[in-house]
ROFI-441880 format. One record per residue (C-alpha): z negated, x, y negated; residue number from 1. Coordinates in steps of 0.5 Angstrom, whole numbers. Example, Ala and Ser with C-alpha at 12.3 -4.5 7.8 and 13.67 -1.06 7.14 Angstrom:
BEGIN
- -16|25|9|1
- -14|27|2|2
***
This chain:
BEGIN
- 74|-36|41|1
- 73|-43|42|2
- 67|-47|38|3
- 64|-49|45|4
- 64|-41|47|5
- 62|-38|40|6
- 55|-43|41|7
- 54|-40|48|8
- 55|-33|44|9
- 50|-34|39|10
- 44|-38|42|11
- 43|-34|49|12
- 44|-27|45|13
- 38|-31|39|14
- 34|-33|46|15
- 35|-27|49|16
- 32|-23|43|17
- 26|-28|41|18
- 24|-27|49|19
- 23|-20|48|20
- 20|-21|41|21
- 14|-25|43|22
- 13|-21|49|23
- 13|-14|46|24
- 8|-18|41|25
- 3|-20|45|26
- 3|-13|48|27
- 1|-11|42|28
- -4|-5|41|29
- -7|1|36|30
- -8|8|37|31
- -11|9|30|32
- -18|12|33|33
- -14|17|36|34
- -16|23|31|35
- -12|28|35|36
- -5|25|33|37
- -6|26|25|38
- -7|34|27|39
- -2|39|29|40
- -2|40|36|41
- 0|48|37|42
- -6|52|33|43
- -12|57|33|44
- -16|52|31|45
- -15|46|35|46
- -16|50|41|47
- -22|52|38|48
- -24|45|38|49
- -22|43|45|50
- -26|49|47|51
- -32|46|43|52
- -31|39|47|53
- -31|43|54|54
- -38|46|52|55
- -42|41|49|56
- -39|34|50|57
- -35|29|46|58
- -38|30|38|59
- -36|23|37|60
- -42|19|34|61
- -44|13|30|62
- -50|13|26|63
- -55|6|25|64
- -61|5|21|65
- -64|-1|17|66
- -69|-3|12|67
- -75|-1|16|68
- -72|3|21|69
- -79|7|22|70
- -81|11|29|71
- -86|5|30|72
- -80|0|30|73
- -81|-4|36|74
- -73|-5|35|75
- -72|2|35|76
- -73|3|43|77
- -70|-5|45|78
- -64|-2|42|79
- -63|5|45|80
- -66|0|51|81
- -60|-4|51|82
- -54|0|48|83
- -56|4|55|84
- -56|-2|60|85
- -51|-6|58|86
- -46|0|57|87
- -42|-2|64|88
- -36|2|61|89
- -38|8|60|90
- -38|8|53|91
- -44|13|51|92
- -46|18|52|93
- -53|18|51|94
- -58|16|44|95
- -62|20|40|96
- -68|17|34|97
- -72|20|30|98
- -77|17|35|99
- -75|21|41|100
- -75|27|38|101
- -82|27|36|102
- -84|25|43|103
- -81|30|45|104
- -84|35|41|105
- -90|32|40|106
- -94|37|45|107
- -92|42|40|108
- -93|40|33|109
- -94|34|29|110
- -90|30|27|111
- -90|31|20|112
- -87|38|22|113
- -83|35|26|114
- -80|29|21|115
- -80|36|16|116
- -75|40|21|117
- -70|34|22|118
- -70|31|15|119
- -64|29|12|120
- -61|29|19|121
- -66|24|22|122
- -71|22|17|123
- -71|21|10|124
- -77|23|5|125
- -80|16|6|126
- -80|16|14|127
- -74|12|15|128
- -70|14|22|129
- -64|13|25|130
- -61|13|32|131
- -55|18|34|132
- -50|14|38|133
- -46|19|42|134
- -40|17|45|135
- -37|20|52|136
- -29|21|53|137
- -28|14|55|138
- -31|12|49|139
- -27|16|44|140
- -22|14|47|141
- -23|7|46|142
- -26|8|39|143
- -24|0|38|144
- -28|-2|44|145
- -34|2|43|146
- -36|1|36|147
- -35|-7|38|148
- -40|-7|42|149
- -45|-2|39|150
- -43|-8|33|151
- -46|-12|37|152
- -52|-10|41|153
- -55|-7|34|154
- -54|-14|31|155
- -56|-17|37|156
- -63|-14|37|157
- -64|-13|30|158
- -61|-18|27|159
- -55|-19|23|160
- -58|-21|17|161
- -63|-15|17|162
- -62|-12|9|163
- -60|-4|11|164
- -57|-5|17|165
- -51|0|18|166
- -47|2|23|167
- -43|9|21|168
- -39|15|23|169
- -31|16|24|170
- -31|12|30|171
- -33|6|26|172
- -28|9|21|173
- -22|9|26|174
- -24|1|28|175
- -23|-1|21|176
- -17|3|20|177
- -15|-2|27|178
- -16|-8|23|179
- -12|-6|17|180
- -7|-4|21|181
- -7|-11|24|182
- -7|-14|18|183
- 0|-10|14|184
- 3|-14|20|185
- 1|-20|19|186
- 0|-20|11|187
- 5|-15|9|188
- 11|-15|14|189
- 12|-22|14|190
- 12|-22|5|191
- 17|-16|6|192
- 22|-20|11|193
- 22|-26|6|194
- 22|-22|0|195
- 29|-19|2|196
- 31|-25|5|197
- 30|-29|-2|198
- 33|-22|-6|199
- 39|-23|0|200
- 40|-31|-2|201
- 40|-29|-10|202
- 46|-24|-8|203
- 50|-28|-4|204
- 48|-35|-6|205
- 50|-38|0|206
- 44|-40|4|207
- 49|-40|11|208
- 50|-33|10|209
- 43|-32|8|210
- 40|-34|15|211
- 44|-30|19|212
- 42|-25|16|213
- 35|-27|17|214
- 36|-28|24|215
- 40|-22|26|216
- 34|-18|22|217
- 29|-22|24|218
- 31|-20|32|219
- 32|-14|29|220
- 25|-12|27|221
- 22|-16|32|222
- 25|-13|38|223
- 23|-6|35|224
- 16|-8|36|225
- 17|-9|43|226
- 21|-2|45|227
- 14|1|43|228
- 9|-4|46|229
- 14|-5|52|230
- 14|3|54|231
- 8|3|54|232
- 6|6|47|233
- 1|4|42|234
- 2|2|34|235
- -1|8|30|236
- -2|9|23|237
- 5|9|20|238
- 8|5|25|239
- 7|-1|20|240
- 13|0|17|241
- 17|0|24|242
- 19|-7|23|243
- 20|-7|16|244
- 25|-1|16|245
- 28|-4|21|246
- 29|-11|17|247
- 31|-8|12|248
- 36|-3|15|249
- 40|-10|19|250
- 40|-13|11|251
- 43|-8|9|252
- 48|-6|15|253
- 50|-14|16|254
- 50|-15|8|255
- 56|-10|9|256
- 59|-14|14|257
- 59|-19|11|258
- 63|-16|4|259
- 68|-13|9|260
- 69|-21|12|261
- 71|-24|5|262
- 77|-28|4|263
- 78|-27|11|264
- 80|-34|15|265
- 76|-37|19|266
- 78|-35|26|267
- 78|-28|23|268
- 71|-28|20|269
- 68|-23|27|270
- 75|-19|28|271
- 75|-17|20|272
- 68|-15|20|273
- 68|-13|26|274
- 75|-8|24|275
- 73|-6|17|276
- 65|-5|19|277
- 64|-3|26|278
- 65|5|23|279
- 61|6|17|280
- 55|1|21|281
- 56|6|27|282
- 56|12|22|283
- 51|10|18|284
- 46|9|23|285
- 48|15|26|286
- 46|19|20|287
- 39|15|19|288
- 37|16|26|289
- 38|23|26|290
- 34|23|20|291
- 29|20|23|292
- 29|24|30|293
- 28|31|25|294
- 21|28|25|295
- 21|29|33|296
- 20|36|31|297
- 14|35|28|298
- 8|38|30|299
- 4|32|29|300
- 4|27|34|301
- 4|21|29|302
- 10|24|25|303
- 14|25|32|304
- 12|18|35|305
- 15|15|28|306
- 20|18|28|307
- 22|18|35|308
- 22|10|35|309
- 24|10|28|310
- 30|12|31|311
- 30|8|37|312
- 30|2|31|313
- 36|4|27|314
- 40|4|35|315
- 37|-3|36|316
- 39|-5|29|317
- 46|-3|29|318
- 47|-6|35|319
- 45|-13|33|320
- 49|-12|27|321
- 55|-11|31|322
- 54|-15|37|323
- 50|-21|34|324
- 52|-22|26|325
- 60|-22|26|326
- 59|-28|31|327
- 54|-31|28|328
- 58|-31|21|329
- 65|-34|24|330
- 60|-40|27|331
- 56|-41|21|332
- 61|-40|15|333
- 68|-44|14|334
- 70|-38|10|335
- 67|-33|5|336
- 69|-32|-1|337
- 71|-26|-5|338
- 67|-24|-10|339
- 70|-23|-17|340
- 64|-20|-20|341
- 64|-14|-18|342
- 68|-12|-25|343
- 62|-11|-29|344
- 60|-5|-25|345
- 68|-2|-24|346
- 67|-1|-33|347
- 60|4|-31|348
- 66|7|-26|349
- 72|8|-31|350
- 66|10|-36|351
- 64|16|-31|352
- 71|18|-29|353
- 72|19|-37|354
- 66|23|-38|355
- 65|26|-30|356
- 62|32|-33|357
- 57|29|-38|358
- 55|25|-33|359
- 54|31|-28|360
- 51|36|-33|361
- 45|30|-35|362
- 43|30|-27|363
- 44|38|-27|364
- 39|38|-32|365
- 35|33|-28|366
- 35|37|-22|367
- 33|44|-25|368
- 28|41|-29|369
- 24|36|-23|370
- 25|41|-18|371
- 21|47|-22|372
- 15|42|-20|373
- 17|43|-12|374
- 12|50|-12|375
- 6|46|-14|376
- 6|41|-9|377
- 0|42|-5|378
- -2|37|2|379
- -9|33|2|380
- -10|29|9|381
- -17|26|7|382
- -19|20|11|383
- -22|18|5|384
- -15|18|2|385
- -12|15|8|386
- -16|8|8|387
- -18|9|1|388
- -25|10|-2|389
- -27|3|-3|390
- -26|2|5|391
- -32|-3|7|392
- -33|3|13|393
- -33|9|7|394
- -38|4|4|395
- -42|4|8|396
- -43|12|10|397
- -44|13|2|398
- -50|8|3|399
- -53|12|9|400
- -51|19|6|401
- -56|16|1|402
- -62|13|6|403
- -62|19|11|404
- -58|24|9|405
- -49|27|10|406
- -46|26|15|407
- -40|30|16|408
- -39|37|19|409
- -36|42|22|410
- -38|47|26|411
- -41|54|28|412
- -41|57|34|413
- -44|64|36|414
- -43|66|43|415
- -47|72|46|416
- -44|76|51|417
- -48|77|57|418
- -55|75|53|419
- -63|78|57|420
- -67|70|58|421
- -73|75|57|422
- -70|75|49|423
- -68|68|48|424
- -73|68|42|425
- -70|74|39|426
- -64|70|38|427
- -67|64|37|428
- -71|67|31|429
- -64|71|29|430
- -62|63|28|431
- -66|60|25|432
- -66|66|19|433
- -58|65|20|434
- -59|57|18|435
- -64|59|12|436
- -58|65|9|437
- -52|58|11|438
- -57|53|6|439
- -58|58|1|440
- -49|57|0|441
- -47|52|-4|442
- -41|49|1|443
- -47|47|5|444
- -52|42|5|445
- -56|42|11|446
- -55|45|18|447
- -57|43|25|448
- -58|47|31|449
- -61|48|39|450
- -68|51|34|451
- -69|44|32|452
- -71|42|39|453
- -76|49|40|454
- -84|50|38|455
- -86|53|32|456
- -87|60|33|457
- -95|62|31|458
- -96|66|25|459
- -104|68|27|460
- -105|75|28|461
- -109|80|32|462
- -110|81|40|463
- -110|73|39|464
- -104|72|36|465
- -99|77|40|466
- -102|74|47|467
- -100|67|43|468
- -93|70|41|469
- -92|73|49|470
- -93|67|51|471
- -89|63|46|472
- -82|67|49|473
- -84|66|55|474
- -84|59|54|475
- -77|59|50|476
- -74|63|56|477
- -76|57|61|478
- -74|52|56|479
- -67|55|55|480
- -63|52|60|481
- -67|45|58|482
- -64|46|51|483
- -57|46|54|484
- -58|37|54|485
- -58|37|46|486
- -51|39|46|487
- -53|45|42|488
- -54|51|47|489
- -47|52|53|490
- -50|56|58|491
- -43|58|62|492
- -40|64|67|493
- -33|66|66|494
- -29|68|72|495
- -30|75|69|496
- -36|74|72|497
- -39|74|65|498
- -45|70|63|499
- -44|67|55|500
- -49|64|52|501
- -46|60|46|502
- -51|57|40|503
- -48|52|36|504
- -49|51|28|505
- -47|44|26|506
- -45|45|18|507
- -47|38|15|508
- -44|35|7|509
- -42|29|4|510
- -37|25|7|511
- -34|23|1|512
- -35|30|-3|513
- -29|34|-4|514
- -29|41|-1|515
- -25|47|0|516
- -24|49|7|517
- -21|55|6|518
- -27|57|1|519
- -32|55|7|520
- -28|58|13|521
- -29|64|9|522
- -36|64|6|523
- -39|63|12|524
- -36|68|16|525
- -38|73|12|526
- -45|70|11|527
- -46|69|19|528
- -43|76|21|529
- -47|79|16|530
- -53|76|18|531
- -53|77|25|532
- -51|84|25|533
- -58|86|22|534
- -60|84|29|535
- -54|85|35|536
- -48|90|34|537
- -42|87|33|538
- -40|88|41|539
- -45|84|43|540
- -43|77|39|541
- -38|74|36|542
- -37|67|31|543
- -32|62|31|544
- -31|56|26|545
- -28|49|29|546
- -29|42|28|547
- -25|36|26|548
- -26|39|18|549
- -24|44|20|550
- -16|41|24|551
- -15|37|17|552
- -15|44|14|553
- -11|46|19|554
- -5|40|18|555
- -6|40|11|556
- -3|47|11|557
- 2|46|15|558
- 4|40|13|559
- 8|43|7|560
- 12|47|11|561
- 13|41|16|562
- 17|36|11|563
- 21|42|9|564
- 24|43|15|565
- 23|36|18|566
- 28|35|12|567
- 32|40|12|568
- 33|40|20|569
- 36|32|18|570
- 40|35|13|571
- 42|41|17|572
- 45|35|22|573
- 48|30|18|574
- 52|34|13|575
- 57|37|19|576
- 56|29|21|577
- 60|27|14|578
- 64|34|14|579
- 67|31|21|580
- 68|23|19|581
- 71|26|12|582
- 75|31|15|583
- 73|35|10|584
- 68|40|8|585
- 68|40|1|586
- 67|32|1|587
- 62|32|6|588
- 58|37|2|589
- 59|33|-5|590
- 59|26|-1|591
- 51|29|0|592
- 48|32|-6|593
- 47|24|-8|594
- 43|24|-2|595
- 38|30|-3|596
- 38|29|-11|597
- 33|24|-10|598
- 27|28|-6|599
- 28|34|-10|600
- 28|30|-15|601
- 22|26|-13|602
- 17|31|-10|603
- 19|35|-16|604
- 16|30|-20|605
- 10|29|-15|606
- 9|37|-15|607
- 8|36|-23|608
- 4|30|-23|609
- -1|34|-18|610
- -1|28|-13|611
- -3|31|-6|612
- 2|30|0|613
- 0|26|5|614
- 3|25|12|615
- 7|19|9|616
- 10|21|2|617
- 12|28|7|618
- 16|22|11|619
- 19|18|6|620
- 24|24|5|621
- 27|25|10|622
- 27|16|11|623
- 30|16|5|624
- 35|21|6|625
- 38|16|12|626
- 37|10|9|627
- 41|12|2|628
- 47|16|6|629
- 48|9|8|630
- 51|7|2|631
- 54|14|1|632
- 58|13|7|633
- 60|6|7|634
- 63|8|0|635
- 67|15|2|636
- 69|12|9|637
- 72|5|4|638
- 75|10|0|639
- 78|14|5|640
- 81|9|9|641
- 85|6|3|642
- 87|12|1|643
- 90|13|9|644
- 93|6|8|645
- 97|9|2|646
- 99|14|6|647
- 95|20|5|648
- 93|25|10|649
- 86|26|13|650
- 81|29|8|651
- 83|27|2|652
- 82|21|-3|653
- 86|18|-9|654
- 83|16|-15|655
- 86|10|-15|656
- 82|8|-8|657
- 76|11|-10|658
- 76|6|-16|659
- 78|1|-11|660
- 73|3|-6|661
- 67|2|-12|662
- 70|-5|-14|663
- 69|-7|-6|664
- 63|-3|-4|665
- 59|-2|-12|666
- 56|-9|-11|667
- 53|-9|-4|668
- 50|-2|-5|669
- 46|-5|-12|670
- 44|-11|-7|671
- 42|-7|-1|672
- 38|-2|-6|673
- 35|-8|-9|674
- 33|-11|-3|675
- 31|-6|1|676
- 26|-4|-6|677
- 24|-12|-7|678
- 22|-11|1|679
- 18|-6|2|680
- 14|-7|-5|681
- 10|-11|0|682
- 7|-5|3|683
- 4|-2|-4|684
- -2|-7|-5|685
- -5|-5|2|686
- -11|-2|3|687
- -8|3|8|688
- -7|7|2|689
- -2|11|7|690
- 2|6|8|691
- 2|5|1|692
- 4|11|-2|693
- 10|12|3|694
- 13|5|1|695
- 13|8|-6|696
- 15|14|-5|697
- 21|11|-1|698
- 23|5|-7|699
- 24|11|-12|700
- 28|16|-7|701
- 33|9|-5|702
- 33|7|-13|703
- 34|14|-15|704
- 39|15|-9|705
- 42|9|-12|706
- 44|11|-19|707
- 46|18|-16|708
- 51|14|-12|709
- 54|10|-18|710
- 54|16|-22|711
- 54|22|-20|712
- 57|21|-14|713
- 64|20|-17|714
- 62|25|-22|715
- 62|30|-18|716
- 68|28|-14|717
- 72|28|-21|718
- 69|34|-24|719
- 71|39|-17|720
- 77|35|-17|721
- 77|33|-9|722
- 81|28|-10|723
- 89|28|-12|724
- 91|23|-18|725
- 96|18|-17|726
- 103|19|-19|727
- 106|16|-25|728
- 109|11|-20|729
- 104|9|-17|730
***
């Protein structure tokens, strides 16, 4: 190819993938406030929680007060005021102050009783109240948008140098999660290309060949960028590490075409790269996407989107390794050099294939040992533990727990089927006793329910007494279908023709306390089943729990059983992929044993630590399973290539070319490794604790992977003796 042609080539590819990059880029946006893509999608408890937003609204809801903040604060009602006059988006649903409520009941009782009855929910011991901000559907949709604009209308109106003032609840946890999701791309991603880059530099030594590199991934990454946005999906939680894997996975694949180009002419530069590498590039990033497409599969919608565009990254990856990079090298690069240094590590080979069964003993002990830890993992999807506790948002809801009171919850319903409105009050008061008997258990620290809204019952007694308490349950009756405005109490028919009155209980604790679900889910039911039997039959009710505490619960326990069989789908793929690009069983089945060593091994070692899984360590296994099978197959497809050159029939390997193998490939899979750890080592200062621990937990597999496929892969493959010895000729 002309000089000329070999320019037009490159530059309008270069154009061509910058174009998309800026585009994709500028389209940019988050789905992190969506809550429902860290659950799993088919479950009880979910459509419990669906069935719950369909009867009482969306229980999506800020929090705000200030030093103050009392029911005679003027700003009290001016913001109520303006958050409802100035919502032209339809983001809230309606407010609710301490202030609100005692004029509501005010004809009823004091509002001494009535701070009493709302104390640790909208009243502190001191009188200090707050505003319930509730969100409608387009609100918790646009979580972003609405916390914003709550954001500035509080501070607008009380003043953004007021002491106290505070905005909280999940919604503003989600808009900061937004923020530290924006800020990896900008402080982590960029560290993390420059880093690989200046590790790539140190490897090659030659600063032409470094900028291909860095080019090729650099478009590589941006484009993956772009395939999200462009399709019209949003960046969620894990997608941070889209673009670096990307980067990371170019640097790797272009760094091999590089070393299969060494010693070749300068008119054969592409041609060799090309000749040599278009097979392992291309089953190599085969093998990473199916890794990354088993998390298609998941349950939950964050994994699925990952791995899908994960995938859809690695396809993109190759094809500018292939399409743009043997190109580019041939017109940057007069010659490259072959490298002699790769001798050094031949000596750790020749060691290996002296004592192959020393070495494999030392790593079988390794496996027994760290996978004896595998049954004591356990999950944990705190949010807390996601954004990490020393989050300006978590903050902030710690202080407000210790002004008004907790703020996290799940919740109880109670249903009654076909109820008499005459009887309401005998429900009312089976509530309220029920909510004294959920108190007294120590899972729970204060309850809310419709009862709050409702007039005390009189306690006098005589003919004066029982007149004031028939006149009493007729109020309550009249005041049943008002109640259904605090979305405490659903009035509704089913198509059966059945009416079901449905009374919800919000179950409130601290945010920041640990709780156990499992113990909570438990007691309670026993306590409410037991309770409101002393005054109903069992047919005539029945008690659910739900609630979003409740769905982290749920995705805690099944997200074990996801990453097993995330994993072992990947695996189930890949292995049949490498038995057929081997054309043997038995090196396809070795060939993978380095490559699953390192997640036995890791999570092993996680279980016995006692670290809980997270959503991104149960990924990081089967990223890393991909990524490191790189490596496994350039080495084996070298190795079986020469021994094809030497004459050997398909699925069997000489000694000699895997020797020869090693020497070729040994230093590009130390380099690759190293880069790849060097790079992502820029995600692991973030506060996007999730993000932190995946990029972690993917360093070690590939570091582990990397010493597995020094020494135990050929270990493995001289001690079951696949191979075949040379002849005393050759």
């Amino acid at each position: 190819m002309r000089t000329s042609l070999l320019v037009a080539v490159v530059s309008i590819q270069l154009l061509l993938g910058a174009a998309i990059c800026l585009v994709g880029i500028l389209k940019l946006d988050t789905n992190i406030e969506d809550v429902m893509q860290w659950l799993p999608d088919h479950s009880h408890e979910r459509d419990l929680y669906e069935g719950l937003v369909a009867k009482f609204g969306v229980d999506d809801f800020l929090l705000t007060t200030w030093d103050g903040c009392q029911v005679d604060d003027p700003r009290l009602r001016l913001v109520e005021t303006r958050l409802k006059d100035d919502d032209v988006d339809g983001l809230i649903a309606n407010t609710l102050s301490g202030a609100d409520l005692i004029d509501n009941g005010s004809q009823y009782e004091s509002a001494e009783a009535i701070e009493r009855r709302f104390r640790g929910f909208f009243f502190n011991e001191q009188g200090q109240t707050c505003i319930a901000i509730v969100l409608t559907k387009e609100g918790m949709t646009n979580r972003l948008e609405a916390v914003e604009f709550i954001n500035r209308v509080v501070r607008e109106t009380v003043g953004a140098d007021q002491p106290g003032l505070l905005v909280v609840g999940y919604p503003a946890i989600s808009a900061e999660g937004d923020k530290l999701i924006r800020l990896n791309l900008l402080q982590a991603l960029l560290p993390c290309c420059l880093l690989a880059t200046l590790m790539a530099l140190f490897f090659l030594r030659d600063l032409r060949l470094v900028l291909v590199i860095f080019l090729t991934s650099g478009i590589a990454a941006g484009v993956s960028i772009a395939i999200v946005t462009l399709t019209g999906h949003k960046w969620g939680g894990l997608s941070s590490a889209i673009p670096a894997l990307t980067f990371i996975l170019t640097v790797s694949g272009t760094l091999h075409l590089v070393n299969y180009a060494r010693g070749a002419a300068h008119d054969q530069i592409a041609l060799t790269a090309l000749r040599l590498g278009w097979k392992p590039c291309l089953f190599s990033a085969m093998t990473t996407a199916v890794s990354m497409l088993s998390l298609s599969h998941s349950e939950y919608q964050a994994i699925r989107e990952f791995g899908l565009f994960c995938a859809t990254g690695v396809v993109n990856s190759v094809v500018w390794q292939l399409a743009f990079a043997p190109w580019a090298l041939q017109l940057v690069a007069k010659t490259i050099a072959a490298d002699r240094s790769e001798t050094k590590l031949v000596r750790l080979h020749d060691w290996t294939a002296a004592h192959p069964v020393l070495v494999f003993g030392l790593f079988a002990v390794t496996l027994v040992i760290t996978a004896a830890g595998l049954p004591k993992l356990r999950s944990g999807l705190e949010v807390e533990e996601m954004f990490g506790i020393h989050t300006e948002a978590i903050q902030d809801v710690v202080k407000f727990e210790q002004e008004i009171g907790p703020i996290d919850q799940t919740e109880l319903l109670v249903e009654f089927v076909n109820p008499e409105a005459s009887s309401f009050a005998d429900r009312a008061a089976a509530i309220r006793q029920l909510q004294a008997a959920l108190v007294r258990l120590p899972e729970v620290d204060a309850t809310l329910a419709a009862t709050a809204w409702l007039p005390p019952e009189t306690q006098r007694g005589g003919i004066a007494g029982v007149s004031q308490r028939v006149i009493y349950r007729r109020k309550l009756a009249n005041m049943r279908l008002e109640l259904t405005k605090t979305s405490y109490l659903s009035l509704e028919q089913t198509e059966s023709g059945d009416q079901i009155e449905t009374w919800r209980l919000s179950l409130r604790f601290p945010f920041a306390k640990s709780v156990d679900f499992a113990a909570l889910r438990d007691t309670v039911a026993v306590a409410a089943q037991e309770d409101l039997q002393q005054h109903f039959a069992p047919a005539q009710f029945q008690v659910e729990q739900t609630g979003v505490g409740l769905l982290y619960h749920v995705g805690q326990s099944k997200l074990m059983s996801d990453l097993f069989y995330n994993y072992l789908l990947a695996f189930a793929v890949i292995c049949p992929l490498m038995i057929f690009v081997l054309w043997s069983p038995s090196l396809g089945l070795l060939s993978m044993i380095p490559n699953c060593f390192p997640a036995i091994c890791l999570y092993g070692a996680i279980g016995w630590w006692g670290q809980p899984v997270d959503i991104g360590i149960a990924i990081a296994g089967c990223i890393a399973l991909g990524i490191a099978v790189d490596d496994t197959t350039h080495f084996m497809l070298r190795a079986e290539e020469i021994s094809s050159q030497q004459g050997k029939r398909r699925g069997r390997i000489k000694n000699s070319a895997i020797r020869a193998a090693y020497s070729q490939c040994s230093r590009a899979m130390l380099a690759t490794t190293l880069i790849a750890a060097v790079g992502l080592a820029a995600f692991l200062n973030q506060t996007l604790l999730v993000m932190a621990r995946f990029s972690l937990v993917l360093i070690l597999s590939l570091l582990i992977a990397l010493i597995c496929d020094l020494l135990l892969l050929p270990a493995l493959l001289y001690t079951f003796r696949v191979t075949e010895p040379d002849s005393p000729e050759e």
